[in-house]
DRENDO-1510 file (C-alpha; in Angstrom, 1 decimal, always signed):
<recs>
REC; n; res; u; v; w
REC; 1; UNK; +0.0; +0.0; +0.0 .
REC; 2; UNK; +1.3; +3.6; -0.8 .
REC; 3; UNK; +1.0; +5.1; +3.0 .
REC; 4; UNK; +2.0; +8.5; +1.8 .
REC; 5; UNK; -0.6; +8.3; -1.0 .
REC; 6; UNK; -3.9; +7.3; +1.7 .
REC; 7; UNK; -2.8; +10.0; +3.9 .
REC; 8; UNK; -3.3; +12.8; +1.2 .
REC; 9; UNK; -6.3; +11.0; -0.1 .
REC; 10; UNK; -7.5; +11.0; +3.6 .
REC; 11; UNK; -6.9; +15.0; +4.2 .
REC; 12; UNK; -8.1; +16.3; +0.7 .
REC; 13; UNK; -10.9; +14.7; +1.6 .
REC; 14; UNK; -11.6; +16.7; +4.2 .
REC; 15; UNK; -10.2; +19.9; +2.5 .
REC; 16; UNK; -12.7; +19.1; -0.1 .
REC; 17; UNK; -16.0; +19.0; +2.0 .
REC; 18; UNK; -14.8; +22.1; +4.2 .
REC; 19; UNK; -14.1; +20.2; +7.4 .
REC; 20; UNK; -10.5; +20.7; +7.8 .
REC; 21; UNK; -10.0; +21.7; +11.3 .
REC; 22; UNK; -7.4; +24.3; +11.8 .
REC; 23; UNK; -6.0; +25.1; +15.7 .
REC; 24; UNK; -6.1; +28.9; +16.1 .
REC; 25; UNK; -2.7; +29.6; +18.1 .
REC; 26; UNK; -4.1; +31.7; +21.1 .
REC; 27; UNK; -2.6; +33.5; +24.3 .
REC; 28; UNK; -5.1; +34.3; +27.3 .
REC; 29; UNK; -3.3; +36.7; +29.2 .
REC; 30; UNK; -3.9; +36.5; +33.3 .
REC; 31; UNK; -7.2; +39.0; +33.7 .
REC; 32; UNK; -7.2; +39.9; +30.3 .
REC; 33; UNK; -10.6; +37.2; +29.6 .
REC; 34; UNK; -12.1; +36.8; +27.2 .
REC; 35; UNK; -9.4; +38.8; +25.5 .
REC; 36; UNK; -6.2; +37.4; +24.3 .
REC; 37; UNK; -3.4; +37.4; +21.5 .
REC; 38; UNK; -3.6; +35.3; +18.5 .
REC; 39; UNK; -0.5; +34.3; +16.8 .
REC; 40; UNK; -0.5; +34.0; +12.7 .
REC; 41; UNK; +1.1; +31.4; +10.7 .
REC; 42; UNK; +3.4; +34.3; +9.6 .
REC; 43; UNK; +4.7; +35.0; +13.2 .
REC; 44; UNK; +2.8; +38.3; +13.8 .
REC; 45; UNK; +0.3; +39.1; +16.1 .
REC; 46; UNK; -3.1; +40.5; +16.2 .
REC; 47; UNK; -5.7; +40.9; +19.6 .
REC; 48; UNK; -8.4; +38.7; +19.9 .
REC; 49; UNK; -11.5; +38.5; +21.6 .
REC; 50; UNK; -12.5; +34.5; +22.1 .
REC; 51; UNK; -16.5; +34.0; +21.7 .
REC; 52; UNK; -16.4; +29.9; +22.0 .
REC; 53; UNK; -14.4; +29.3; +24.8 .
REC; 54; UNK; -15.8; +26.4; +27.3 .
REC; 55; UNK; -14.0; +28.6; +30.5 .
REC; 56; UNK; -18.0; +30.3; +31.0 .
REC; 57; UNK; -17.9; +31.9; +34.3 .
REC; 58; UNK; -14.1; +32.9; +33.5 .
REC; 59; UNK; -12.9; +30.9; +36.7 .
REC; 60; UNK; -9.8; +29.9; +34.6 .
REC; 61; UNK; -8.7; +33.2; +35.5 .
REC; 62; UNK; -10.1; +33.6; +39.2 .
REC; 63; UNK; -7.5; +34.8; +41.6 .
REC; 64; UNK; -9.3; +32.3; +44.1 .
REC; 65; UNK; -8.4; +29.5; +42.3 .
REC; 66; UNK; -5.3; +30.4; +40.9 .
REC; 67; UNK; -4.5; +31.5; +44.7 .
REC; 68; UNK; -5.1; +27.6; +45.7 .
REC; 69; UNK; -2.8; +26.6; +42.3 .
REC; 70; UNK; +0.0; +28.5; +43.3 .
REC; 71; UNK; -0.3; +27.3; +46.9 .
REC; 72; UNK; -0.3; +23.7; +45.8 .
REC; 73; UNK; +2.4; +23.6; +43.4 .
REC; 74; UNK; +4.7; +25.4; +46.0 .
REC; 75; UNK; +3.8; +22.6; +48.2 .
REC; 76; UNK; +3.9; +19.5; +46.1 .
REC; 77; UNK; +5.2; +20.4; +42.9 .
REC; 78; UNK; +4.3; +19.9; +39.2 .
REC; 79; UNK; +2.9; +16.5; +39.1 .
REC; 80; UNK; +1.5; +13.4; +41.0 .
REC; 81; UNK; +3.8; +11.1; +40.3 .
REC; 82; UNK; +1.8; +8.1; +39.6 .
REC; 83; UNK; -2.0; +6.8; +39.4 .
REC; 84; UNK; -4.2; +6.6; +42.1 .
REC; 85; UNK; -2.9; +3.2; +43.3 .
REC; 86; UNK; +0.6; +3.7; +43.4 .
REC; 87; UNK; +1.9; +6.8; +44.8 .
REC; 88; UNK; -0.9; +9.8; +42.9 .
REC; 89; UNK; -3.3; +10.0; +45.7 .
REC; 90; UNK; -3.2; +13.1; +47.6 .
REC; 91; UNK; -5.1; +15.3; +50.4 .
REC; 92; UNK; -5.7; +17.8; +47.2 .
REC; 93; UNK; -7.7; +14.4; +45.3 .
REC; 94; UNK; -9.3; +13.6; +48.1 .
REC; 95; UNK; -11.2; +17.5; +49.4 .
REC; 96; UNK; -11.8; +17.4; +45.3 .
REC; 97; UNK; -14.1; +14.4; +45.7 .
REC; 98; UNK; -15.5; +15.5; +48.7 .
REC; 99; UNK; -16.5; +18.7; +47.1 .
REC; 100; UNK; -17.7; +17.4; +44.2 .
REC; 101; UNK; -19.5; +14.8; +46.1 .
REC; 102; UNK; -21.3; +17.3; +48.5 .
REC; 103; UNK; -22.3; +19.5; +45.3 .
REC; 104; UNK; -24.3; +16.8; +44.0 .
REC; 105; UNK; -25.1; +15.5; +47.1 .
REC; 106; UNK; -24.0; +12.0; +46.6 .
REC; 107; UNK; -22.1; +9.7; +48.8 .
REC; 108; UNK; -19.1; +9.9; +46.8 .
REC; 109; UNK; -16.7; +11.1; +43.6 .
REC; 110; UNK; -14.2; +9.9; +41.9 .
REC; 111; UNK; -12.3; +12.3; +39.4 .
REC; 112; UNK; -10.7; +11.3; +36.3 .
REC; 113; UNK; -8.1; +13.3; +33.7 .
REC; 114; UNK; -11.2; +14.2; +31.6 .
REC; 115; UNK; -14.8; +13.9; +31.1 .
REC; 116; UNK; -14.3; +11.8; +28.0 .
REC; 117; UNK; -12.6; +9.5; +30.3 .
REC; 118; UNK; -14.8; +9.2; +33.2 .
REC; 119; UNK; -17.7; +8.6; +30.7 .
REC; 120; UNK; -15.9; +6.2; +28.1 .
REC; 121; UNK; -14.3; +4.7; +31.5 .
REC; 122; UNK; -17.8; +4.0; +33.2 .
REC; 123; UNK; -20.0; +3.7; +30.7 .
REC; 124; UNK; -17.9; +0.5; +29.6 .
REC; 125; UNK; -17.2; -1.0; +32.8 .
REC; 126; UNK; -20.9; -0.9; +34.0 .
REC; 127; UNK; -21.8; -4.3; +32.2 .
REC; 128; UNK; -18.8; -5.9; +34.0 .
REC; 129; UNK; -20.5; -4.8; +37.4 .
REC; 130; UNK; -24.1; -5.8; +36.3 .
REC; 131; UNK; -23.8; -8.8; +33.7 .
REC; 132; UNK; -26.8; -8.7; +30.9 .
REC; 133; UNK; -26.7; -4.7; +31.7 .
REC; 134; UNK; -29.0; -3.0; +28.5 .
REC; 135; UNK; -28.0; +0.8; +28.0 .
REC; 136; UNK; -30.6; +2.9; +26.3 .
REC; 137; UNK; -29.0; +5.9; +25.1 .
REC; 138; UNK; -30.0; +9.1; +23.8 .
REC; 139; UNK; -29.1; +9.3; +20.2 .
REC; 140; UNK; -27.5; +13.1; +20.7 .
REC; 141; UNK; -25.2; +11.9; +23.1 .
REC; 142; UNK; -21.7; +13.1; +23.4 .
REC; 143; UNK; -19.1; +10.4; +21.5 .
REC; 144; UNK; -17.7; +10.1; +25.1 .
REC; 145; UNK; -21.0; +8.2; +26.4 .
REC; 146; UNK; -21.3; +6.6; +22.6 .
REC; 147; UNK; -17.9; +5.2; +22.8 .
REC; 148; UNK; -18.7; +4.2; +26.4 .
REC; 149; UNK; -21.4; +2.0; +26.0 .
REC; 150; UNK; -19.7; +0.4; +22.2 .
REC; 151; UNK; -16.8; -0.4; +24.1 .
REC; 152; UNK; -18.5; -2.1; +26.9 .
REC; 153; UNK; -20.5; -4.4; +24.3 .
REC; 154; UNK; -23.4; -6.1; +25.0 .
REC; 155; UNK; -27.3; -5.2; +24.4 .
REC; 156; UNK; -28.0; -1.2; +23.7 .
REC; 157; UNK; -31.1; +0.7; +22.7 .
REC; 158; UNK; -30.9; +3.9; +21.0 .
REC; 159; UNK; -33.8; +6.1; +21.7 .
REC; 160; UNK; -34.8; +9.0; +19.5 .
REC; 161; UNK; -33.4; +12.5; +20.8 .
REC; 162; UNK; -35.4; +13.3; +23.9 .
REC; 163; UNK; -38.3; +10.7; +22.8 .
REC; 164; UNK; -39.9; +9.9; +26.4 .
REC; 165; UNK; -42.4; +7.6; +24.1 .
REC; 166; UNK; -39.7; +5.8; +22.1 .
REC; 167; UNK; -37.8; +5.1; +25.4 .
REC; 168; UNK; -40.5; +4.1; +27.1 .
REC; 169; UNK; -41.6; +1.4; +24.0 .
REC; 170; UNK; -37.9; +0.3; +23.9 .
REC; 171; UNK; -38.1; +0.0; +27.6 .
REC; 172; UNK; -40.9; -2.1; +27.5 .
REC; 173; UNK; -40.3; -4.5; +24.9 .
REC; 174; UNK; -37.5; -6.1; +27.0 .
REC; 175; UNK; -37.2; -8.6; +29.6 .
REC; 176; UNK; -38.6; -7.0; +32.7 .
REC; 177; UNK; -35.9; -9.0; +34.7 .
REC; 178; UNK; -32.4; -7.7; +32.7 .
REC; 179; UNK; -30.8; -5.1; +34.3 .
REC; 180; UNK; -31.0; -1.6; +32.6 .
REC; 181; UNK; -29.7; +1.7; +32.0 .
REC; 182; UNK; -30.9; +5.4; +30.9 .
REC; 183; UNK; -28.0; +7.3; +29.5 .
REC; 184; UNK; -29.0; +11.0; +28.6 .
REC; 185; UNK; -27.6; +14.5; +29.2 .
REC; 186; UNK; -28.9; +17.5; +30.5 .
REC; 187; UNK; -27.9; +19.9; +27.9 .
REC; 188; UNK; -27.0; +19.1; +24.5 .
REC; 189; UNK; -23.7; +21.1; +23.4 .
REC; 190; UNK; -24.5; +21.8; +19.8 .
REC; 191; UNK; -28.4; +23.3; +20.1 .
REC; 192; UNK; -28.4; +24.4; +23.5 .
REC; 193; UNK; -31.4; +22.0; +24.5 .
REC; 194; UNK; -32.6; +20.3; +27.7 .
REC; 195; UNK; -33.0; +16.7; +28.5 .
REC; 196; UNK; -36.4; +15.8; +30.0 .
REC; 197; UNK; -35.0; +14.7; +33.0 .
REC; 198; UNK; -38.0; +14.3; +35.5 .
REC; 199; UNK; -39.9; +12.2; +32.8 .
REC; 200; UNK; -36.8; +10.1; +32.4 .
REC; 201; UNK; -36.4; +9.8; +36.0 .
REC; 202; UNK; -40.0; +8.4; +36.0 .
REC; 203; UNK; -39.6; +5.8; +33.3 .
REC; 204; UNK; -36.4; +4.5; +35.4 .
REC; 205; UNK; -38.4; +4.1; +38.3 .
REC; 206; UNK; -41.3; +2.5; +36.4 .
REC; 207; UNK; -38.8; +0.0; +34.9 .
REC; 208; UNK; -36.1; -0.4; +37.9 .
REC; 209; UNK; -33.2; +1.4; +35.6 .
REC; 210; UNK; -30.3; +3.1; +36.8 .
REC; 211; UNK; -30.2; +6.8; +35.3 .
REC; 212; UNK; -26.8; +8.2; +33.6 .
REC; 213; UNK; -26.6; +12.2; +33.1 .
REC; 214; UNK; -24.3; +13.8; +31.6 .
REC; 215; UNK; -24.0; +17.7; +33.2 .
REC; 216; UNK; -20.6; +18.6; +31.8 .
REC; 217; UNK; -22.5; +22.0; +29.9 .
REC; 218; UNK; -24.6; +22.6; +33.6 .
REC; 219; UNK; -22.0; +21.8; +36.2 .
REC; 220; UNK; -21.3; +25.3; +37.7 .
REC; 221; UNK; -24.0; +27.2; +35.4 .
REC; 222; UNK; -27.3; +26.1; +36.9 .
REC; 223; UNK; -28.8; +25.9; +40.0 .
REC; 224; UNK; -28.5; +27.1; +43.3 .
REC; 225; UNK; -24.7; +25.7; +43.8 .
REC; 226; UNK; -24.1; +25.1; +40.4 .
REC; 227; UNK; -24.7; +21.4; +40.5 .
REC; 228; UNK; -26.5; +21.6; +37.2 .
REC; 229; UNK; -29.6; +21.4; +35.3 .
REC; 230; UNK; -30.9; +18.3; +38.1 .
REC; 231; UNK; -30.3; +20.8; +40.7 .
REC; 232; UNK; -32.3; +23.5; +39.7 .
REC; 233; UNK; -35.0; +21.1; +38.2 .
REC; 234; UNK; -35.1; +19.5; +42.0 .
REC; 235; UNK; -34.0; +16.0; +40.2 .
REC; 236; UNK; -30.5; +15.7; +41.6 .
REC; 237; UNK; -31.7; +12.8; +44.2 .
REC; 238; UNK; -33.3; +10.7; +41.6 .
REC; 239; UNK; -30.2; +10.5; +39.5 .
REC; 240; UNK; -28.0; +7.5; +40.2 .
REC; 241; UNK; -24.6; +8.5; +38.0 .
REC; 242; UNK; -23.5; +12.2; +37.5 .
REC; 243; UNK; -21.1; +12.7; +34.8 .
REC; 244; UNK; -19.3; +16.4; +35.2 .
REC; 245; UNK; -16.4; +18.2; +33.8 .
REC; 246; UNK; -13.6; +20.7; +35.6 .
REC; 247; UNK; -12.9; +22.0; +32.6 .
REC; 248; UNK; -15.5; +24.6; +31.6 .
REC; 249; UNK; -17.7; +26.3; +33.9 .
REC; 250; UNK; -15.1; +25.5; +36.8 .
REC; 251; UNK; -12.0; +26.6; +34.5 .
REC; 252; UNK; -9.5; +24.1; +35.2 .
REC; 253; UNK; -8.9; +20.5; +34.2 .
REC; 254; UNK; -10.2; +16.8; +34.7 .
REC; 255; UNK; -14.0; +15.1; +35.0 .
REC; 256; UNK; -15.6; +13.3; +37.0 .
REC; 257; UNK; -18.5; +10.9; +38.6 .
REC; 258; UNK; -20.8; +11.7; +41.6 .
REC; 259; UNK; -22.5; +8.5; +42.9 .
REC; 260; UNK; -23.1; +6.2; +45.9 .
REC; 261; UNK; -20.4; +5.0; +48.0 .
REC; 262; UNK; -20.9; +1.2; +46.3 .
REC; 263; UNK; -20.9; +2.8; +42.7 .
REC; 264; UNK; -18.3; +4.7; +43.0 .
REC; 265; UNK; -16.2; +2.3; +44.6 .
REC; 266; UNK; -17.0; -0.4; +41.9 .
REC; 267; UNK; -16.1; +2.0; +39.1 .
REC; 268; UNK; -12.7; +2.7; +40.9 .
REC; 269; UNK; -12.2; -1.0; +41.2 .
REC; 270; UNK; -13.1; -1.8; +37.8 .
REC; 271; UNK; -12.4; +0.7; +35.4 .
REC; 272; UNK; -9.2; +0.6; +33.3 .
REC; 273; UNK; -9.3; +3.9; +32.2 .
REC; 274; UNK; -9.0; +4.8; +35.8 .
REC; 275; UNK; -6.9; +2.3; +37.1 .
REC; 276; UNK; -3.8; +2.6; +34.6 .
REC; 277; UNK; -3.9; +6.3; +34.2 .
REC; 278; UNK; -1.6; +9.0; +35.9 .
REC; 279; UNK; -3.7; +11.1; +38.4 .
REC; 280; UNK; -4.1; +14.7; +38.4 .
REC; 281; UNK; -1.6; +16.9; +39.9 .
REC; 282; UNK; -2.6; +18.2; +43.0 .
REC; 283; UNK; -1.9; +22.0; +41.9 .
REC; 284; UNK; -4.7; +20.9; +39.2 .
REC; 285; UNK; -6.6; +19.2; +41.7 .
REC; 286; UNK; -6.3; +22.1; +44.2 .
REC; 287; UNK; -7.5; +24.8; +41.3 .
REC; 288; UNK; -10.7; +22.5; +40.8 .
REC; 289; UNK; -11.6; +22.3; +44.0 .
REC; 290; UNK; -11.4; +26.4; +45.1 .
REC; 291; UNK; -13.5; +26.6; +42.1 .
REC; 292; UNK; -16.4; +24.3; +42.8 .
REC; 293; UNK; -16.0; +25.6; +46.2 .
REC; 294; UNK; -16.4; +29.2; +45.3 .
REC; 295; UNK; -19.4; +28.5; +42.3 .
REC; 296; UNK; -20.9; +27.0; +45.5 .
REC; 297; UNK; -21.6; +30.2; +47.0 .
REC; 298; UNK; -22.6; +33.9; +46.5 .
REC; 299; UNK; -20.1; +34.4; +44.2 .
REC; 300; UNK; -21.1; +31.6; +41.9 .
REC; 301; UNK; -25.0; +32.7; +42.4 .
REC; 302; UNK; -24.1; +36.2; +40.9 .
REC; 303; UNK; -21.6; +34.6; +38.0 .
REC; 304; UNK; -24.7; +32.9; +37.1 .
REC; 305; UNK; -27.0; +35.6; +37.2 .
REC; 306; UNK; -24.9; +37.9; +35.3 .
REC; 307; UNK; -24.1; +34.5; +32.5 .
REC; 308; UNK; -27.8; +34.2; +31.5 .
REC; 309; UNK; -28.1; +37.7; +31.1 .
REC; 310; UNK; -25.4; +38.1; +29.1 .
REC; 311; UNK; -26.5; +34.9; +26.9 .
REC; 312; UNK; -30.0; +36.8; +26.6 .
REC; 313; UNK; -28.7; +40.1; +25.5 .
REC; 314; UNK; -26.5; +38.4; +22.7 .
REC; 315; UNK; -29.8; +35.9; +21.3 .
REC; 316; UNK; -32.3; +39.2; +21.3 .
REC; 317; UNK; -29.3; +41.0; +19.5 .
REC; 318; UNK; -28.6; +38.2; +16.4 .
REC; 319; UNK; -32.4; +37.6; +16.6 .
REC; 320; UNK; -33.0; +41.5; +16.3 .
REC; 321; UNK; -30.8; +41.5; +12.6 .
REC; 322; UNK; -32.9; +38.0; +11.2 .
REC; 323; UNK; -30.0; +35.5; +11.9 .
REC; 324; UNK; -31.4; +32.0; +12.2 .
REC; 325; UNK; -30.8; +31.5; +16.3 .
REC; 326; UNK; -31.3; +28.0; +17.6 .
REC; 327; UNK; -32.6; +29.6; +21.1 .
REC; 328; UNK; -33.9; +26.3; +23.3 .
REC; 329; UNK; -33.3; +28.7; +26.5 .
REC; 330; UNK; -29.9; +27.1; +27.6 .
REC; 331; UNK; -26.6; +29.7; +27.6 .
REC; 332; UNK; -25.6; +28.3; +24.3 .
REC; 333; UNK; -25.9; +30.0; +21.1 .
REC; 334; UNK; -25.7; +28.5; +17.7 .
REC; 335; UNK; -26.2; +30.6; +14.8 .
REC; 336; UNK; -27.1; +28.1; +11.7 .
REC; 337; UNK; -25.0; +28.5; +9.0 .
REC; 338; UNK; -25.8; +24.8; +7.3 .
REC; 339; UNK; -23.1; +25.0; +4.8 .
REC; 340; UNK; -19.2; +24.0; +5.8 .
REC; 341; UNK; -17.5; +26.3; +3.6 .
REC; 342; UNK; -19.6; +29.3; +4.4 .
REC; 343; UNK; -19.2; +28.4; +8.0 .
REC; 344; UNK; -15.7; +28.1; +7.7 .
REC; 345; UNK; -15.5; +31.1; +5.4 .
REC; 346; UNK; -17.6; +33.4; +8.3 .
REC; 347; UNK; -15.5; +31.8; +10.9 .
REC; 348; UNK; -11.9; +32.9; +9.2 .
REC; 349; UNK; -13.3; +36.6; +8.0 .
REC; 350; UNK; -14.5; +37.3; +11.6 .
REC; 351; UNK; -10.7; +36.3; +13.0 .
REC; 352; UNK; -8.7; +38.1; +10.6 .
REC; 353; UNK; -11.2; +41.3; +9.7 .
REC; 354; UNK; -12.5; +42.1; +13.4 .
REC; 355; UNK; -10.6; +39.8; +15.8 .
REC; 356; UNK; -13.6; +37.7; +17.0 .
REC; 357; UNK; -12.7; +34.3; +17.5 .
REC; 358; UNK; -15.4; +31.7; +16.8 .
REC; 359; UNK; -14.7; +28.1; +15.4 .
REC; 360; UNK; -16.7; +26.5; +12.9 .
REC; 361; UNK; -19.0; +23.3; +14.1 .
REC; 362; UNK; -18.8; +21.1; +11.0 .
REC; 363; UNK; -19.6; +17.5; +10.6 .
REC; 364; UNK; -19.1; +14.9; +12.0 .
REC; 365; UNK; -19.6; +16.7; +15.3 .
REC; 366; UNK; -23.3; +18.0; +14.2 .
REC; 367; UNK; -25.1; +16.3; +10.7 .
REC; 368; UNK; -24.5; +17.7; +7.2 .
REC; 369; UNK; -26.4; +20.3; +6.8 .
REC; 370; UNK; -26.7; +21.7; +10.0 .
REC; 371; UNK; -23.5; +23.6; +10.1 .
REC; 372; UNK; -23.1; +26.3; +12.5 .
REC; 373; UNK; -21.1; +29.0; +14.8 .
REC; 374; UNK; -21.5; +28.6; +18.5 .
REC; 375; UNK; -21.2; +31.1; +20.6 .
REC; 376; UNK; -20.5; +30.8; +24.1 .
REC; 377; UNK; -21.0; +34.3; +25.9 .
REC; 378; UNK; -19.5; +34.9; +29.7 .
REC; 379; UNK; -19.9; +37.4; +32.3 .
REC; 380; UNK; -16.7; +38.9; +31.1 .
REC; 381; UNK; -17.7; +40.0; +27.9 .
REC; 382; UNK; -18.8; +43.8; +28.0 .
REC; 383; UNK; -20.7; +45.7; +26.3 .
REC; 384; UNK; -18.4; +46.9; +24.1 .
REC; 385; UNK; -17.7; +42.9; +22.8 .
REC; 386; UNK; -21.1; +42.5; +22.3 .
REC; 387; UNK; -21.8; +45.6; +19.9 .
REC; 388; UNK; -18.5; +44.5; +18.3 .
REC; 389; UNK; -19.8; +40.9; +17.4 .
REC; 390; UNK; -23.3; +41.7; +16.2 .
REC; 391; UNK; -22.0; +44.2; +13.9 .
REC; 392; UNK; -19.4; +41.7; +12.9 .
REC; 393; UNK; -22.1; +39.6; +12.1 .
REC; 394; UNK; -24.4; +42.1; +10.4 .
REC; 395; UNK; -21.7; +42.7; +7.6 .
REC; 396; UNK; -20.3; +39.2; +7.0 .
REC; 397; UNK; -24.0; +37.6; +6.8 .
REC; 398; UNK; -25.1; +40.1; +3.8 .
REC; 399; UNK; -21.2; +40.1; +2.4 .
REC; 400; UNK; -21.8; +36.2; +2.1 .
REC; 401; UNK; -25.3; +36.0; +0.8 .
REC; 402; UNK; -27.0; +34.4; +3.5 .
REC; 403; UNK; -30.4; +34.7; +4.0 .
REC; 404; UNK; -32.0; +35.4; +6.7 .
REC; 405; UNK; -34.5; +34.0; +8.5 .
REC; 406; UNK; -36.9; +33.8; +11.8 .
REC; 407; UNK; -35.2; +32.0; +14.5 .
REC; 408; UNK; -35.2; +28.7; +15.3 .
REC; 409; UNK; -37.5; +28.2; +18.8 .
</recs>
């Protein structure tokens, strides 16, 4: 076979179809968020302001938790020095699961190096806890969960996107007796939509299934403490496996499960991709926890406050000029585009024209055809970004051709 040959076959392909992903090279600069530096392929330099960053609340930038980073790393050093087993549990992993665990009110935590992981890691080591286990699983979840449950094998059921009636007919049509499942998230990334989690939670009881949430776009954004979309929906008991993430709302690094004191200790027993894997380092571990600490509070309450509004102002503003919102009431905001090349092309004029950074969100990670720019608006961005942005927008929509239309509800 000519290797060399398959690998430019491979990338022209996706050169062809407009779904070559490019890596912007950024600098956030300490207080500076969302503003920061973007370095060109020639060398130079131009400033940037970044409108699809996951840090929402700006707590990657938060003098309390980089207070508790530098503290840490004084203390300990750079990094743990093993996995959990052998030599990379520390005090800083441990008050990281207890907070976590007291956010969601659960019995316990257990924090992995990402999300991904600690949803690929669980999700496929659950059959090997209950034998015959049958996962029904939403059919917009993330590729962490997907890979999850294909990795674990056995029986799944794939239920149309937020179908309570297709779950409950897949639900039904199997043996009463097997064990089951209910794998669904509380918001969906690429629309900005809600699971249905109370009706979810009442199929699971009507059938004896576990439930499975995946919070990673709530955790620290919803909520009284910031425990997510189950929190402020008064669900958060009813849930048997939470699935967050460190690294958005709470601005560092690392994800994790929230769970009884059994589940939690199976998954930790069981898991490979918890087991064999380097632990986070403590400074890491320390950062997290000041953060889910702090959203916990007063502070987090009025970063929360101030997100939606911000979120608000920025849909009435695109909605105001005819751009085609996909508004399901979430923080979220996707503007459909629907083709790759205009995305693309929108995307790279609003970089190098008026410094906004937004990436394109191109297939495979949403279907042909439903292209689109997602914004992701914080606390931190003033007025002054805003009005920037929308008339950004304004001139690159009619400069490409694209029509305009109601938005999507």
């Amino acid at each position: 076979m000519d290797f060399e040959a398959a690998l430019d076959a491979s990338l022209q392909r996706l050169h062809d179809e407009g779904r070559y992903r490019t890596f912007i090279d950024i600098e956030r600069r300490q207080g500076q968020f969302p503003h920061a530096v973007w370095t060109k392929p020639d060398g130079s330099q131009k400033d940037i302001t970044v409108w699809c960053g996951n840090d929402y609340l700006g707590m990657g930038q938060h003098p309390v938790v980089l207070a508790a980073m530098h503290e840490a790393l004084e203390a300990t050093g750079a990094g743990s020095g093993g996995t959990r087993n052998i030599s990379g549990t520390t005090v800083y992993h441990k008050r990281l699961e207890a907070e976590i665990a007291d956010l969601h009110g659960k019995e316990g935590a257990l924090v992995f190096t990402s999300a991904y992981i600690a949803n690929d890691a669980t999700l496929s080591t659950l059959r090997a806890i209950f034998p015959g286990l049958i996962i029904y699983s939403d059919a917009l979840n993330h590729a962490s969960m997907i890979e999850g449950v294909r990795r674990g094998g056995g029986e799944k059921r794939i239920f149309r996107h937020n179908d309570v009636a297709h779950l409950r007919a897949l639900l039904a049509a199997d043996d009463p007796a097997a064990p089951k499942l209910i794998a669904f998230e509380s918001i969906y990334s690429m629309d900005g939509d809600f699971g249905p989690i109370a009706e979810i939670c009442d199929l699971a009881a009507e059938f004896g299934a576990l439930t499975y949430i995946d919070e990673v776009h709530a955790v620290g954004m919803y909520g009284p403490r910031g425990a997510g979309v189950a929190e402020r929906d008064g669900q958060m008991g009813r849930i048997d496996i939470i699935n967050g993430t460190l690294a958005k709302a709470y601005g560092v690094f690392g994800g994790y499960i929230a769970a009884s004191a059994k589940m939690v200790d199976a998954v930790r027993s069981y898991a490979p991709g918890f087991i064999f894997t380097t632990s986070l380092p403590p400074a890491v571990a320390a950062g997290a926890a000041a953060s889910v600490r702090f959203l916990k509070g007063e502070g987090g309450q009025a970063l929360r406050a101030r997100h939606q509004t911000q979120a608000s102002i920025l849909k009435l503003r695109l909605k105001g000029m005819g751009l085609p919102i996909i508004d399901h009431g979430s923080h979220i905001v996707p503007v459909h585009v629907g083709n790759p090349h205009h995305c693309k092309l929108i995307s790279d004029m609003l970089l190098e024209n008026h410094g906004i950074y937004v990436q394109p969100i191109n297939f495979p990670t949403v279907p042909r055809g439903t292209e689109r720019l997602r914004f992701t608006p914080s606390p931190v961005h003033g007025p002054k970004d805003v009005e920037a942005l929308v008339h950004a927008m304004d001139a690159l929509w009619s400069h490409c051709a694209l029509n305009r239309a109601e938005a999507v509800a």
